[in-house]
C-alpha positions in Angstrom: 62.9 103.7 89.3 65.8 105.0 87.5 69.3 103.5 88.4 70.8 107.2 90.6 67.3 106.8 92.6 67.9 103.7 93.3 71.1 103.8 94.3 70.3 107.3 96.8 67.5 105.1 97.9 69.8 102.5 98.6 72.9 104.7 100.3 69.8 106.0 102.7 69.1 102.7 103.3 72.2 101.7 104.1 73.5 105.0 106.8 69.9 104.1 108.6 71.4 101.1 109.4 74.6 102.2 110.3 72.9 104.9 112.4 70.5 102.5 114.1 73.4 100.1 115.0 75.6 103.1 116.5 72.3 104.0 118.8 71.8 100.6 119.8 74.0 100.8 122.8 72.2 103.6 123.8 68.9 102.3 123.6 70.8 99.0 125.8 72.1 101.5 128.3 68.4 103.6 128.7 66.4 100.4 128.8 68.5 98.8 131.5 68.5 101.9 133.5 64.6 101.3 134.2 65.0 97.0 134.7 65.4 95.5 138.1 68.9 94.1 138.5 67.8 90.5 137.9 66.9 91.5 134.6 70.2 93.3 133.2 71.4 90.0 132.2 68.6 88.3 130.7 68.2 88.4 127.1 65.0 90.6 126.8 65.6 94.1 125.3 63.0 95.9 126.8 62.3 95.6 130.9 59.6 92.6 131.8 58.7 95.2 134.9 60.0 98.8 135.2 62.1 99.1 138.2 60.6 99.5 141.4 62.8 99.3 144.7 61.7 99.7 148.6 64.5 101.6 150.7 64.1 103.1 154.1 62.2 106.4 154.9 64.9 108.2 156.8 62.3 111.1 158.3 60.0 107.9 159.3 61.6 105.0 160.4 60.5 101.4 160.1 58.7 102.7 157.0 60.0 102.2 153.3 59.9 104.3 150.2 59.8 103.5 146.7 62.1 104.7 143.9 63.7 103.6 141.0 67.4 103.3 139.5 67.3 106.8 138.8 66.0 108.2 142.5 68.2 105.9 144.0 71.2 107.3 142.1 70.2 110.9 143.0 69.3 109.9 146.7 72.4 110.5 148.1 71.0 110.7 151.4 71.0 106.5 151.9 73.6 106.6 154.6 75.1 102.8 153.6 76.8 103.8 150.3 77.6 107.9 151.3 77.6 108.6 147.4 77.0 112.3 146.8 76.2 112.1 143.4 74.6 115.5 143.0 78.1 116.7 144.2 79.3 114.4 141.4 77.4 116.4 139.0 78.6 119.7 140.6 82.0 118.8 140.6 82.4 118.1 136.7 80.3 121.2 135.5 82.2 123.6 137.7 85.7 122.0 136.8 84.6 121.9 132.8 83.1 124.7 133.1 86.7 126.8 134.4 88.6 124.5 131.8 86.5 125.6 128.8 86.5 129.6 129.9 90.1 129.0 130.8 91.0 127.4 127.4 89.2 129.5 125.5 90.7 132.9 126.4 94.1 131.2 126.7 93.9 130.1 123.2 92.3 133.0 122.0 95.0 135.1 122.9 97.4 132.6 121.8 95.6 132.7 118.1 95.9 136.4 118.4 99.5 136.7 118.4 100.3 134.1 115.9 98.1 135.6 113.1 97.8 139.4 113.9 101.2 140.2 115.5 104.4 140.2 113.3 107.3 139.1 115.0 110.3 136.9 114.6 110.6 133.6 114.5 106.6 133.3 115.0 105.7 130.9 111.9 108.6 128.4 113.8 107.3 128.7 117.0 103.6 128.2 115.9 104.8 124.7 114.5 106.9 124.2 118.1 103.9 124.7 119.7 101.3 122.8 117.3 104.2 120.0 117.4 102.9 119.7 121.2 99.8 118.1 119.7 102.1 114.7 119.1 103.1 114.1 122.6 100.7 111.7 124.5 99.1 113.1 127.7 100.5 110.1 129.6 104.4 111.0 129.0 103.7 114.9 130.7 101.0 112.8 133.3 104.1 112.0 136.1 106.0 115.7 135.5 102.9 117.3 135.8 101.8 115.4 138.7 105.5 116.2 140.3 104.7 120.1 139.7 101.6 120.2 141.4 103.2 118.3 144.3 105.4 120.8 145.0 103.0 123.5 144.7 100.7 121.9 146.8 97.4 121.1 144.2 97.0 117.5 144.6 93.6 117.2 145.9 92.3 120.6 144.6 90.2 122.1 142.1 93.2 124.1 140.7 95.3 120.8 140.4 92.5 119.3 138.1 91.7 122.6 135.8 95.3 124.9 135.6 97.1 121.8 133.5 94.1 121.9 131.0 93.6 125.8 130.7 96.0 125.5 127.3 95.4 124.2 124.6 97.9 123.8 121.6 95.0 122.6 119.4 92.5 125.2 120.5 95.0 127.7 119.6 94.8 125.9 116.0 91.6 125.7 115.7 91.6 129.9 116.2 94.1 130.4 114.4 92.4 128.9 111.6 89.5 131.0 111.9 91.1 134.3 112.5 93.4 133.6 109.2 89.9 134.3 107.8 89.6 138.1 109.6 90.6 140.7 107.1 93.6 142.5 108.2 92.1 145.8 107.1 89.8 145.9 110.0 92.4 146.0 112.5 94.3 148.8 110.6 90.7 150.6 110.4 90.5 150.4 114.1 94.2 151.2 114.6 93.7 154.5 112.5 90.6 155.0 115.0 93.0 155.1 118.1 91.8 152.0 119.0 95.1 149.8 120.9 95.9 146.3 120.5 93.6 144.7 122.9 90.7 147.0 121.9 91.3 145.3 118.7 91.6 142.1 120.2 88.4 142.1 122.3 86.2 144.4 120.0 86.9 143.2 116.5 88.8 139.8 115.9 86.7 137.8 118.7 83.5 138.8 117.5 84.4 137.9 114.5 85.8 134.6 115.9 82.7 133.8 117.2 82.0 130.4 115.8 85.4 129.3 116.1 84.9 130.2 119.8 82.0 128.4 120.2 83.4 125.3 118.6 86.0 125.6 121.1 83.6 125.8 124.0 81.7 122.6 123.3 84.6 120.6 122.3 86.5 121.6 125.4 83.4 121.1 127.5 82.8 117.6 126.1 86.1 116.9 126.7 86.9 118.1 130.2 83.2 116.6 131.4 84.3 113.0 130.1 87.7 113.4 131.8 88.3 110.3 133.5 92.1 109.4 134.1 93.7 112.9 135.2 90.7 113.1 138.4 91.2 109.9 138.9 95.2 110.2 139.5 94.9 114.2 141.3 91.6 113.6 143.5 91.8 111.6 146.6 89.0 113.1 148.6 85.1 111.9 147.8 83.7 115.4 147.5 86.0 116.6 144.9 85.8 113.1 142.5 83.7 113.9 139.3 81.2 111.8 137.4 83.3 109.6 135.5 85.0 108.7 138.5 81.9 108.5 140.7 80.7 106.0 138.0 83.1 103.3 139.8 81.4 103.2 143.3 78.5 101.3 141.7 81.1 98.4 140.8 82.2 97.0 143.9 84.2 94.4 145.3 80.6 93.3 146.6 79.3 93.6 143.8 78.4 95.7 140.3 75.0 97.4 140.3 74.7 97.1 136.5 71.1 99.2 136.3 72.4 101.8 138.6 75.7 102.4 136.7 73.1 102.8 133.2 70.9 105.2 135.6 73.6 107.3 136.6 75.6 107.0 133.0 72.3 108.9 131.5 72.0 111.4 133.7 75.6 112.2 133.2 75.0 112.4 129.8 72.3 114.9 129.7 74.2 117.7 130.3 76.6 117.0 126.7 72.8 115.9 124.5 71.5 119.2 126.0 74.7 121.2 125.5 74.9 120.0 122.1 71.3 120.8 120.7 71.9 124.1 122.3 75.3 124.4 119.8 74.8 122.2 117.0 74.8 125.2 114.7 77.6 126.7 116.0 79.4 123.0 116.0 78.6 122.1 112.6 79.5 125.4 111.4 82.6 125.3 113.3 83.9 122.2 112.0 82.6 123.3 108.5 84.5 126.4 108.6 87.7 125.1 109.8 87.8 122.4 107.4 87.6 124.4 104.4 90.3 126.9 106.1 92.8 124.3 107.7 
């Protein structure tokens, strides 16, 4: 073996093993989603019995059903802990959902005007506005609370996705990518008659397209995962989201261990499926942008 195989054979080598120890708390947390909760802090890696729990049949009383971790999380009929987590799961794809079409188009348009419109004092106000990016979200967390006070959003779904429908880095990230859109095709257009937002909507966001769908997913990812903004604006049990439905299983009775691994899956599915569905787009994205910013 020549001295660059070896060494390729030994750089593989070596990311395997990084790759299998950054999975390994993922195997933990599957694995302990399927054990009985006497089991979660033994020592044993894989479940001695997959979990199997009785609870009561509420259409036939006296009797007793089984389920596991993961039916039990779902059932949100079991009137002693009134978890909704299906409403859970509702919540945070509708809210993300509004955030990511919400940031998108805000930060589209925002891209737009910095790199296709000439006017003064834009290359200043672009680095204004990308100086935004330095101010931590827990300095604007009280005046933004305040605002939506006084406009009466606390408690609402408008309260948790208005604040995040801009974006100074999305508007970056655009930017970046329509830097890379010839100016000739908007002049083309323009001698066509098109107008401005024809060009915007027919000919820079098409072209924008993977820069777009970048956006979406990292937006998505984000505003899914968002933990301390819901858990300051929501006060009512149907509007809480995943990340904050996550603390009912840790109790001042007690902390169901295998149920929080159950329900911390199933809350991840949506971002494994969302990013197999995008993973081209992502890596092109971030490819892209790179090589541009």
């Amino acid at each position: 073996m020549t001295a660059s195989r070896l060494k390729i054979t030994l750089s593989y080598a070596a990311l395997t093993l990084v790759a299998l120890t950054m999975l390994l708390p993922f195997f933990w947390m599957v694995l302990t989603s399927f054990k009985p909760l006497g089991e979660v802090d033994g020592g044993a890696l894989l479940p001695k019995q997959w979990q199997v729990r009785y609870v009561p049949d509420v259409k036939h009383p006296g009797q007793f059903t089984e389920v596991n971790n993961y039916l039990e999380v779902i059932a949100s009929r079991i009137p002693q802990r009134r978890i909704a987590f299906p409403r859970y799961y509702f919540n945070s794809i509708f809210i993300a959902g509004w955030i990511t079409l919400l940031q998108v188009l805000t930060s589209a348009m925002a891209a737009y005007a910095f790199t296709r419109i000439r006017w003064p004092g834009r290359e200043q106000a672009f680095l204004l506005y990308l100086a935004t990016l330095m101010i931590p979200g827990v300095v604007t967390l009280i005046p933004n609370f305040a605002i939506l006070e006084r406009l009466h959003l606390i408690d609402t779904y408008s309260g948790l996705i208005v604040p995040a429908a801009f974006s100074a880095f999305g508007t970056f990230l655009l930017r970046q990518f329509m830097l890379g859109v010839p100016m000739s095709l908007d002049e083309a257009a323009e001698m066509d008659g098109a107008t401005r937002s024809q060009v915007f909507w027919d000919v820079v966001m098409p072209m924008a397209r993977p820069g777009l769908i970048t956006l979406a997913i990292f937006t998505f990812m984000g505003a899914y995962q968002s933990f301390f903004w819901p858990l300051v604006m929501i006060k009512s049990e149907w509007l809480r989201t995943l990340p904050i439905g996550l603390l009912v299983y840790d109790t001042t009775q007690g902390r169901e261990t295998q149920l929080i691994m159950a329900a911390s899956v199933m809350t991840m599915l949506p971002l494994v499926i969302l990013f197999i569905i995008g993973q081209r787009y992502f890596v092109k994205g971030i490819q892209l942008g790179a090589v541009k910013g």
